[in-house]
C-alpha positions in Angstrom: 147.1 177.4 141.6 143.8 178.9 142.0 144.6 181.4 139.1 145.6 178.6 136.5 142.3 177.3 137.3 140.6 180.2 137.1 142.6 180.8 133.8 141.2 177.4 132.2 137.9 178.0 133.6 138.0 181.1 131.6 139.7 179.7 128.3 137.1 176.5 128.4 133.4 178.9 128.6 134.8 182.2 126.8 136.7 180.4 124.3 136.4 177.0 123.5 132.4 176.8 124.4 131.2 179.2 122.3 133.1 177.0 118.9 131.7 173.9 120.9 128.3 175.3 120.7 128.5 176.2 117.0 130.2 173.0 115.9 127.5 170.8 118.3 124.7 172.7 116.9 125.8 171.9 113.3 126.2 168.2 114.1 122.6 168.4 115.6 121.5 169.5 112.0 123.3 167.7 109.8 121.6 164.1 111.9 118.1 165.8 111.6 118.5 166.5 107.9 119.6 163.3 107.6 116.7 162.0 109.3 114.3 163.5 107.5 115.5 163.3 104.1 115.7 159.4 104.8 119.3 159.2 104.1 121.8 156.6 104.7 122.6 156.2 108.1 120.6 159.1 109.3 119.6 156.7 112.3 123.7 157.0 113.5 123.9 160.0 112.3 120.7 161.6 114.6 122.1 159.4 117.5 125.5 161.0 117.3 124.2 164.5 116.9 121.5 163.9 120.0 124.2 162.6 121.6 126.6 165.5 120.7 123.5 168.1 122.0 123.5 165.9 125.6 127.7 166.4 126.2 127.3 169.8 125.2 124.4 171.0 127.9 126.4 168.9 130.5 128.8 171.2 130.4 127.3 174.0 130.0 125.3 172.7 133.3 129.1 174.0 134.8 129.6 177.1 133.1 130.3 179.6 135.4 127.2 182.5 135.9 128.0 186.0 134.0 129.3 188.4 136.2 129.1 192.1 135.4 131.7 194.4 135.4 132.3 197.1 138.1 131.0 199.8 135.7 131.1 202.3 138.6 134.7 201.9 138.4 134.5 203.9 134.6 131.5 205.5 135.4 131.7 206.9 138.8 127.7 208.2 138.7 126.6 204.4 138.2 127.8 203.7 142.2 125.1 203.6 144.9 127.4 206.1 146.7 127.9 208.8 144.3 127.1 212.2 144.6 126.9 214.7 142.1 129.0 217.7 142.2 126.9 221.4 142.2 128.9 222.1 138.9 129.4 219.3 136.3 133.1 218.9 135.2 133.9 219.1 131.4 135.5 216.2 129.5 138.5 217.6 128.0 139.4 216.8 124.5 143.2 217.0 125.0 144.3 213.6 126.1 147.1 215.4 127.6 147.0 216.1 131.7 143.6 214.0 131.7 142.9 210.7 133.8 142.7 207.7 132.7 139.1 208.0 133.4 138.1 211.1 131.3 140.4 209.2 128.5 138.1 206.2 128.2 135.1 208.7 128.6 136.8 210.8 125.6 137.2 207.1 123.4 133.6 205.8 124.3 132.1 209.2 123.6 134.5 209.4 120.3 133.2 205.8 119.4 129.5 206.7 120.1 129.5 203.9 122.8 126.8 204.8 125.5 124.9 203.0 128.2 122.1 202.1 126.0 124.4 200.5 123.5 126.2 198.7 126.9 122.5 197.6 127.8 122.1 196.3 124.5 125.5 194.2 124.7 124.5 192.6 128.0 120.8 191.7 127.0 122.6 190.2 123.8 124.8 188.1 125.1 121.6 187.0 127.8 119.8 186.0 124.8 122.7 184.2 123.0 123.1 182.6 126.3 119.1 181.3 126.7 119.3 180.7 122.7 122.2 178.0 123.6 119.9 176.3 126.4 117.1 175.9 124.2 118.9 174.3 122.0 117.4 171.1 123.9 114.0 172.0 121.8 116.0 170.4 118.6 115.9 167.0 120.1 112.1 167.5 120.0 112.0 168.4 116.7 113.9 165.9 115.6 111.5 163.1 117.4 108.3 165.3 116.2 110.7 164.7 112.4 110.4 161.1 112.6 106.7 161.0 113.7 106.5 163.2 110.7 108.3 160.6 109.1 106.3 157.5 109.9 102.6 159.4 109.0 104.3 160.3 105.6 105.1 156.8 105.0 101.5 156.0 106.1 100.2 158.5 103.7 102.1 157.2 101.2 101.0 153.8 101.6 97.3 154.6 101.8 97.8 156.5 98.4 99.3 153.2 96.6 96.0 151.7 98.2 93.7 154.2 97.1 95.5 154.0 93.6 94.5 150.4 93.3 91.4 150.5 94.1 91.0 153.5 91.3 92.4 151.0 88.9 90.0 148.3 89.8 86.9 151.2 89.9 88.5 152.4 86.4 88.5 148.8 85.3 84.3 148.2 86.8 83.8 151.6 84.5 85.0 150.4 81.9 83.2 147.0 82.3 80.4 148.7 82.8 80.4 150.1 79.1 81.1 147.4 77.4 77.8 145.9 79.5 76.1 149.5 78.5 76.9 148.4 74.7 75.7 144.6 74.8 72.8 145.9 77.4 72.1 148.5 74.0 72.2 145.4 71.7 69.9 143.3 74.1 67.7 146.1 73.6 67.4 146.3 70.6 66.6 142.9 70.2 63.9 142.7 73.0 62.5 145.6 71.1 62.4 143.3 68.2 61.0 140.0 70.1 58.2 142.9 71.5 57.7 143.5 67.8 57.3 139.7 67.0 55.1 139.4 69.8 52.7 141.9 69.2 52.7 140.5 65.6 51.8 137.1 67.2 49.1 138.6 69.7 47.1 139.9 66.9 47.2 136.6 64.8 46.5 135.1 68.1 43.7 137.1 68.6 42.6 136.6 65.4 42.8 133.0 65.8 41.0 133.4 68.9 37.8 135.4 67.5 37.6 132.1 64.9 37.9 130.0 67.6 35.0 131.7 69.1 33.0 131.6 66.5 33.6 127.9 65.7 32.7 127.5 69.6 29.6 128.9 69.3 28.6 127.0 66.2 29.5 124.0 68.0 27.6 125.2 70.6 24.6 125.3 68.0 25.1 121.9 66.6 25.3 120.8 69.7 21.7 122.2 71.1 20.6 120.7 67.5 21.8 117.6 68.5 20.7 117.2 71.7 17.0 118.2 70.0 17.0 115.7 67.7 18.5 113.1 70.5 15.2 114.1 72.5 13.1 113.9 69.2 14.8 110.3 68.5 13.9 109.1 72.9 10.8 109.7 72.1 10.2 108.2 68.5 11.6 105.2 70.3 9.1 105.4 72.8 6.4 105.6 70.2 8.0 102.3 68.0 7.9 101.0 71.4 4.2 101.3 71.7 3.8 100.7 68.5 5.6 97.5 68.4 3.3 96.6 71.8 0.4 97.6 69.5 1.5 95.4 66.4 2.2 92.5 68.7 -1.3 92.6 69.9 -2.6 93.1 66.3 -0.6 90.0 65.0 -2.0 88.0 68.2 -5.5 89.2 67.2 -4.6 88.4 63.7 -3.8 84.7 64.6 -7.0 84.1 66.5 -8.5 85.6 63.3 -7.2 83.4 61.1 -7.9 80.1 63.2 -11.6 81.3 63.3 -11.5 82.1 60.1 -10.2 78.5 59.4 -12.5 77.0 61.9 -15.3 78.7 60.1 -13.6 77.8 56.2 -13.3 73.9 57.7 -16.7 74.1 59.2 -18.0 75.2 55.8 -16.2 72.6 54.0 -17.3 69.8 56.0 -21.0 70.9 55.8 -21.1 70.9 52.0 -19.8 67.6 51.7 -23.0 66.6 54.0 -25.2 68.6 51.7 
């Protein structure tokens, strides 16, 4: 009983695992390219292959440890026990009348097979072992993947940002020269105004040297007139006095003339006497 089950033990790690391994491992790659070439169901397919991965290392969790062969059993000298005879003994090339022993030595020396190639075999099939567990590490690319995945998509999205807003700076540029043309017209035309204006300063100025000059002749005639005001306040004074003075004289003049007719009616009455 013990041997079937050391039989199937055998079959299942020696034989089927190794396939297992291979076909599990392709399964794992086929999700991950799936995943990150954004295809179809790469979501089921990743979950199948992960899941795939997790069977596989449970069983290999049970595999049975490697357990080297007796090579001391071939090679005598390999034993802890051996000792080396005085004279060496001579591997004969007849097959016939040798040991099975000195027949394996005679095929492994014929088919250049020697310890260091044996070595090299076992340290093989240690790292084709430790290459199976870290297998695991796929897992981890697959969830560094979609990280991957999700910044590219970022990425992406910032780009269609950053390509609108260099429409919309491409569209200010080319407002701005259309604004650089009219802004050259306006120019011009304020250059033109500036013309008309320094055209208007110098009539101005002009006008303002006339103006000056009719200012100060007013000025003049002015002065004159307030002269000739003075000279006419003070002829009125004078008619004033003189009007006092002619009153006076025509008062004088009446008392005049009543004496005067006082003496012309004296005189007339007297020669009447006579």
């Amino acid at each position: 009983m013990s041997k079937k089950k050391g039989g199937f033990v055998e079959l299942l790690y020696k034989t089927i695992m190794p396939k297992v391994y291979g076909i599990g491992a392709a399964v794992v790659i086929i999700g991950a390219l799936f995943k990150i070439l954004h295809y179809e169901g790469a979501d089921q397919m990743l979950f199948i292959g992960l899941t795939t991965e997790a069977v596989i290392f449970f069983l290999s969790a049970f595999e049975p440890p490697h357990q080297e062969p007796d090579w001391s059993k071939v090679y005598p000298e390999l034993g802890e026990d051996y000792e080396a005879p005085a004279t060496p003994t001579r591997i004969s090339n007849k097959p016939a009348g040798a040991s099975l022993t000195q027949q394996l030595d005679v095929s492994l020396e014929k088919a250049k097979i020697g310890p260091e190639l044996l070595d090299s075999l076992g340290k093989g099939l240690t790292n084709l072992a430790d290459s199976a567990k870290k297998m695991s590490n796929l897992s981890d690319a697959a969830v560094a993947t979609n990280d991957y995945a999700t910044n590219v998509k970022k990425a992406s999205t910032q780009l269609l940002e950053m390509n609108k807003s260099y429409d919309t700076a491409i569209k200010a540029v080319s407002s701005m020269s259309e604004a650089s043309k009219d802004a050259g017209e306006y120019h011009s035309q304020v250059q033109k105004v500036t013309k008309n204006l320094a055209a208007l300063n110098s009539v101005y100025e002009m006008e303002l040297k006339d103006a000056d000059s009719h200012v100060k002749n007013m000025n003049k005639f002015y002065e004159s007139l307030t002269g000739a005001m003075t000279g006419l306040s003070k002829v009125g004074d004078n008619t004033a006095k003189f009007t006092s003075e002619l009153g006076k004289l025509t008062d004088n003049l009446t008392s005049l003339n009543k004496v005067y007719g006082s003496m012309l009616t004296a005189m007339k009455g007297g020669g009447q006497n006579a």
